[in-house]
N, C-alpha and C positions, 0 to 999 in steps of 0.2 A: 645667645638665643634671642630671637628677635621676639615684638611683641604680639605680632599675629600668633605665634605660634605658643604665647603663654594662655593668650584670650583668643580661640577661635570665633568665637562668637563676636567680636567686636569686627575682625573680620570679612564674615558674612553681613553685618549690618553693611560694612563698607562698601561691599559690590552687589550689592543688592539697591544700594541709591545710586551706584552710579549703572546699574539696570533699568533701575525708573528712570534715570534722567536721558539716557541711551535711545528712547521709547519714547521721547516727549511727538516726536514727527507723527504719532497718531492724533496727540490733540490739535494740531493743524490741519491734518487731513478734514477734521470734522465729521466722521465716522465710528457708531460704534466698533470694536473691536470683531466683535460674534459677527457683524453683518458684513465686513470685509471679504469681497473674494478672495480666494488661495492665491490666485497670482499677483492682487495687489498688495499681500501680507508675504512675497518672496522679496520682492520689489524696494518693498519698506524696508525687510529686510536688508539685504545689500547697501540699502543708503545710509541707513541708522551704523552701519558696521563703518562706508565711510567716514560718517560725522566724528565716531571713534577715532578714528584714524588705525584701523585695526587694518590686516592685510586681510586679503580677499584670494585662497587659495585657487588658483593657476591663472592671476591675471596680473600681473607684473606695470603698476599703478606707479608713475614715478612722482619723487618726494615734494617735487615743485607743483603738482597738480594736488596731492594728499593738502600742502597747504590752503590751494583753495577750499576746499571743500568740508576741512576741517576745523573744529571747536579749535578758537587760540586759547591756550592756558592763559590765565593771568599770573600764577602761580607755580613753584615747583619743589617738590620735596629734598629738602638738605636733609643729610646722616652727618652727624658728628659725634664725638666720642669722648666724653669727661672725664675725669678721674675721680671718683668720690670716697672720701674717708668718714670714718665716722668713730667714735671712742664704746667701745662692749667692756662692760663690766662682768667678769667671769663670774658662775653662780659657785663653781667648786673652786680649792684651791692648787696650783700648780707646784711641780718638782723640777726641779734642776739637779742638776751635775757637775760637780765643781772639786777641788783638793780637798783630801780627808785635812777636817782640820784641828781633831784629837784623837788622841789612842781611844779615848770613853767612847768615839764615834764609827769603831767596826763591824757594829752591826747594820750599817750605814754603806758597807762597802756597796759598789758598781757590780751587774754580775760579768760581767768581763774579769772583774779583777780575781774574783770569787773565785771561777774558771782557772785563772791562773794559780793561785795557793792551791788548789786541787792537783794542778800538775806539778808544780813546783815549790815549796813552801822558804827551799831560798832564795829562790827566786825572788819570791812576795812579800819574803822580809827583808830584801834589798830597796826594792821597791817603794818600800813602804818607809825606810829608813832614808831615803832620799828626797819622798814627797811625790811619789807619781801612781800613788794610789789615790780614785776618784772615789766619793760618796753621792748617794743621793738624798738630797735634802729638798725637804716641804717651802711651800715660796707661799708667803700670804700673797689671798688673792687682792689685785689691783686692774684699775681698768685699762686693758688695751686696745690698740686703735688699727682698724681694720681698713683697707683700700680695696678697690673694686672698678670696674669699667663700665660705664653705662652709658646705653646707645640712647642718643635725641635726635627725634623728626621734627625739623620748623620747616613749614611752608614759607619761602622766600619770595618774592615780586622777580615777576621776569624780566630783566635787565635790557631785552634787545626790544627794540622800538615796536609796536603795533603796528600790523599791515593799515594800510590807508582807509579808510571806511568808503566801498564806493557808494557812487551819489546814485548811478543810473545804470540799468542793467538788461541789454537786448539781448536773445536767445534765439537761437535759429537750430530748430529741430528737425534731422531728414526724417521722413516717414516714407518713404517709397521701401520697394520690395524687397529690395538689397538688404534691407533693415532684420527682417526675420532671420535669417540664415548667422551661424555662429553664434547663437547668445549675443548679437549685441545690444537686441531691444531693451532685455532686461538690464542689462550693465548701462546702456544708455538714459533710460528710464532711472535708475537709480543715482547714475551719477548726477542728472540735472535737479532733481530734486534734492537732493546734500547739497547743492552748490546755491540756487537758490533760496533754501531753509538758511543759509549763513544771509544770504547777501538781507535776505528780508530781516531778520536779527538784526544787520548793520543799520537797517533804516530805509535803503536804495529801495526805490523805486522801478519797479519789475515788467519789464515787458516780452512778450512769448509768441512765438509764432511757427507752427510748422510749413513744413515744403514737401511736396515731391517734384512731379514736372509742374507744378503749379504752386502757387502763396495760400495757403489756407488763409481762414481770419485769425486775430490779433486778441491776447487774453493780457490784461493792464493788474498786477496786483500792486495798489500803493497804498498798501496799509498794511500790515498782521493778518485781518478781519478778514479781508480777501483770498489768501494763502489759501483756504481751502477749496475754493471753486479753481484756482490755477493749478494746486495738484492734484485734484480728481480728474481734470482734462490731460493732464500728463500719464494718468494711470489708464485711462481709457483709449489711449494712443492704438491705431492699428493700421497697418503698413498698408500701402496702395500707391501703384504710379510709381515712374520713373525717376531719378534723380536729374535736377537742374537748377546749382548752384547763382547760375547767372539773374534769373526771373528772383530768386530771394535774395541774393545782395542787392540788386535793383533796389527795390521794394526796403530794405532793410535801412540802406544808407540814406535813402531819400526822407523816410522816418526820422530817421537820428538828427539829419540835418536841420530838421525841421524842431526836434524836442530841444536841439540846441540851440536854436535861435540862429541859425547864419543865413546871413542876409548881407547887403550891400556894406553895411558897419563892420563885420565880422570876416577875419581871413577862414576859409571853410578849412573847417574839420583844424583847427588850430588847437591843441591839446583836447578835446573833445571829453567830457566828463562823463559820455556814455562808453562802458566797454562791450563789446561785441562778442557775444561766445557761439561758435559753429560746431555742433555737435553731429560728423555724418562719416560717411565713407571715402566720401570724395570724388562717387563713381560720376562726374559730370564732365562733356566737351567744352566747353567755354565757361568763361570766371574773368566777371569785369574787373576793371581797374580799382585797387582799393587803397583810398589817399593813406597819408602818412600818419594822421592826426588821427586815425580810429584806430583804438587797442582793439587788435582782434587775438582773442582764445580760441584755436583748433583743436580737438579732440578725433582725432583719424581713425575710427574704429577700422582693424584688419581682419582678415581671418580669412580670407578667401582670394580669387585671383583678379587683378586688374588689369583688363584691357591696357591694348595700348592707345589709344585712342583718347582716354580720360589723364593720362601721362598728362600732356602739356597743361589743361586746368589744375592737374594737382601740385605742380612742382609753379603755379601762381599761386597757389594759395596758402602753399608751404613759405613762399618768401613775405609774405603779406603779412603773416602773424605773427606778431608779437611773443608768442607762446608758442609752439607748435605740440604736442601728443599724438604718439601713436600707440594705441595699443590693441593686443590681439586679446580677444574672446573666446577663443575655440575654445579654452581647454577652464574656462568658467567654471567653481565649484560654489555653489550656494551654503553660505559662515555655517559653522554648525551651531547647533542649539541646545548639546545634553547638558555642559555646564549649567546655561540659563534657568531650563527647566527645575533643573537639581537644585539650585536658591532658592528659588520660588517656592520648591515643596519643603527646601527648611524654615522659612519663612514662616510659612504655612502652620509646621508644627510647631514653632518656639509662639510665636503670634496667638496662639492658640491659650497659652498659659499667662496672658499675659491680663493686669487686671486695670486695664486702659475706661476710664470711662464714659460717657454716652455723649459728653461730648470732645474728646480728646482727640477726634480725627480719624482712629481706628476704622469706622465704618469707611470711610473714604480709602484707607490703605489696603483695608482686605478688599473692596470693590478692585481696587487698581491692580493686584494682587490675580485677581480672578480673570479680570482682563485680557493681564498679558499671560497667566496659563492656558487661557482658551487661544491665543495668537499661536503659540509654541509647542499646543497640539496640531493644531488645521496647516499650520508647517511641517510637520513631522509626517501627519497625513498626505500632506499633498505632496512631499519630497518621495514618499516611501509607495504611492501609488494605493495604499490598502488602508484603512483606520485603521487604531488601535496595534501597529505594529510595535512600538515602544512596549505595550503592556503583553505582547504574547511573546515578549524576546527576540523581536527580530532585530536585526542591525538596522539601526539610525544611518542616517547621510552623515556618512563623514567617521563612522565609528566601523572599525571592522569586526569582521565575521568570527566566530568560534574557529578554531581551524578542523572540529568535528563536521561542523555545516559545511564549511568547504571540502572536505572530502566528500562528504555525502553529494555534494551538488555535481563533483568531478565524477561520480559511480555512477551517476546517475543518466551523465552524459554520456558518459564511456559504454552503458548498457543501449540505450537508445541507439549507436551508430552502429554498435555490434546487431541488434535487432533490425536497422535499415541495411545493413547489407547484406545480411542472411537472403532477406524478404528480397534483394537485386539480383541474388545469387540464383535463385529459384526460379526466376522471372524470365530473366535478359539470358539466352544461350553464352558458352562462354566463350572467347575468340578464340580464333584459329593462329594455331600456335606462327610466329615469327610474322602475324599479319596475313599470311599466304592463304589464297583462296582456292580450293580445286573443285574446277568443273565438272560434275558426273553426270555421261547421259547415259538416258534411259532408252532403248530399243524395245520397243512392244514382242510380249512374248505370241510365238505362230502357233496353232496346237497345231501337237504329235500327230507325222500321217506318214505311215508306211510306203514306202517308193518300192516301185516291182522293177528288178532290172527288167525283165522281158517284153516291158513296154517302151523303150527309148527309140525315139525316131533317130534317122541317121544323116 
């Protein structure tokens, strides 16, 4: 039996820090939680799930990119298995089973043997005159030694080397119109912001920039302190204009070259300590030459159809990268949130009894506490389209239906078509049978007039 499940509660403390810690990308943002639009609290969402490294149901995220984006452990949990003995002193004293070892000692006998002089008593005096009749005899007590198995958890240092800490970090975001269609804004949106929350961690030096047919302006975070005017420009992102990969590498590389110093001294772009990330569709006609010496990271959101036309720019910029990802959005399902919730309100109740005092920090945990339960309503709301669907039983995103609701909802439908086609039945005449259409004319009727034969001319 493991120890979670001796100590439930040790447990819950467990994932409930690593919930708060999960949740830190709010205090960067630099936004209360309450004052968060729904869509920038889906968003976070999604990025906080990559920073886990948790999967993201129907978007198929591969393991080389999960690294970028995600917490490196320092650490990893070993199970090992002991053997422990230890010496118990018995309180009563013990019997054993051993040869009768005097005649004085038959009322002593084993009841097996007992059994037997009941069936047979020469048997049991052969027996008995041979030596294979057993007694049971009192054993003082002395201490004996017990063995048992127990499970140990040590966190171990992770043995394979740390990724490189970058120094410098370009980002080229498409916001043209393409952008809307499929879910990819918000997986795009989220993924840049996981990716930059590490690289700012690392230390590097952040520079941002979107495109569509044109270079927007340039957002510099090179500090922590800044992190949060660069992701609230990320969160307010909104699609317009065409895609044109060529006017933002332009513009990108001729930056880079510049924060690197290459000039007449310097071979250009010679291992380049800036890496490049292109976060788009790739719907563009032309895509300049891109030297050897820039790491570039591609992220190819799909989901829809590409021209052919945009072919030859994509299959440059497929060769160019260093990295290349592609991944489809259509079928995007936003992390679910009942677990979450569910900590939080035990939290809530055990935290409650708890006799912390005024200045032990408490005030600060139930503040943070509150926080992220007001985040994991207004997601539930804005997932579910209605408040308060959690508290009148409706299904959550991501949780399914009673199978009474779902029949009710199938009756329900089933009545409604039964009722439209009544109401067509009534309306629309009904065709004629095998298609065939028959003309009927009408001839005006003449009134009735007596004809005299004795008047016919000849």
């Amino acid at each position: 039996m493991s120890i979670d499940a001796l100590f439930p509660a040790r447990s819950i403390d467990r994932d409930l820090e690593r919930l708060y810690r999960s949740w830190r990308i709010l205090d960067l943002v630099g936004e209360t939680a309450t004052l968060l639009p729904p869509e920038w609290l889906q968003i976070l969402n999604v990025a906080r799930t990559l920073l886990a490294g948790s999967p993201i149901p129907g978007v198929d995220v591969p393991e080389s990119l999960m690294q970028m984006v995600r917490d490196e452990p320092d650490s990893h949990v070993v199970r090992r298995v002991e053997r422990k003995r230890r010496i118990v002193q018995p309180v009563t004293g013990d019997t054993t089973v051993q040869p009768l070892r005097h005649l004085n000692d038959l009322p002593l006998v084993a009841p097996p043997d007992l059994m037997l002089r009941n069936l047979s008593e020469e048997l049991f005096e052969y027996r008995l005159l041979s030596g294979n009749v057993h007694g049971v005899y009192n054993v003082e007590p002395r201490p004996v030694i017990e063995e048992w198995d127990e499970i140990i958890e040590e966190r171990v240092p992770v043995e394979a080397p740390r990724r490189r800490n970058r120094q410098r970090v370009y980002v080229l975001f498409d916001v043209s119109n393409s952008m809307r269609e499929n879910n990819k804004l918000i997986f795009a949106k989220a993924l840049v912001l996981a990716y930059l929350l590490v690289a700012c961690e690392e230390g590097a030096r952040i520079y941002f920039r979107t495109f569509a047919n044109r270079i927007h302006s340039r957002t510099d975070c090179l500090d922590p302190g800044s992190f949060a005017t660069l992701a609230q420009r990320i969160l307010r992102i909104e699609p317009d204009g065409s895609t044109d990969i060529r006017v933002a590498f332009s513009a990108a590389l001729g930056e880079i070259a510049a924060l690197d110093g290459v000039g007449r001294a310097h071979q250009p772009f010679q291992r380049s300590p800036t890496e490049l990330l292109l976060i788009s569709d790739c719907e563009s006609y032309s895509v300049p030459q891109i030297p050897r010496g820039v790491t570039l990271h591609t992220v190819h959101l799909t989901g829809g159809y590409m021209a052919r036309g945009y072919q030859e720019g994509f299959e440059l910029v497929r060769k160019a990268s260093t990295s290349f990802y592609e991944i489809d959005t259509t079928r995007l399902v936003l992390p679910e949130t009942i677990r979450d919730r569910w900590l939080l309100q035990q939290d809530g109740r055990r935290r409650a009894f708890d006799r912390d005092g005024p200045g032990s920090g408490a005030a600060s945990r139930s503040e943070r506490r509150q926080g992220l339960l007001t985040v994991y309503e207004r997601l539930a709301e804005t997932s579910t389209g209605r408040p308060g669907d959690a508290r009148r039983g409706r299904p959550l995103p991501g949780q399914r239906a009673p199978l009474g609701v779902v029949l009710r909802a199938l009756w329900a439908q089933l009545k409604n078509a039964l009722r439209l086609g009544v109401r067509r039945r009534e309306r629309v005449p009904a065709s004629p049978v095998f298609g065939l259409r028959f003309r009927v004319r009408h001839s005006a009727v003449l009134p009735y007039r007596k004809i005299d034969s004795t008047h016919r001319t000849h």
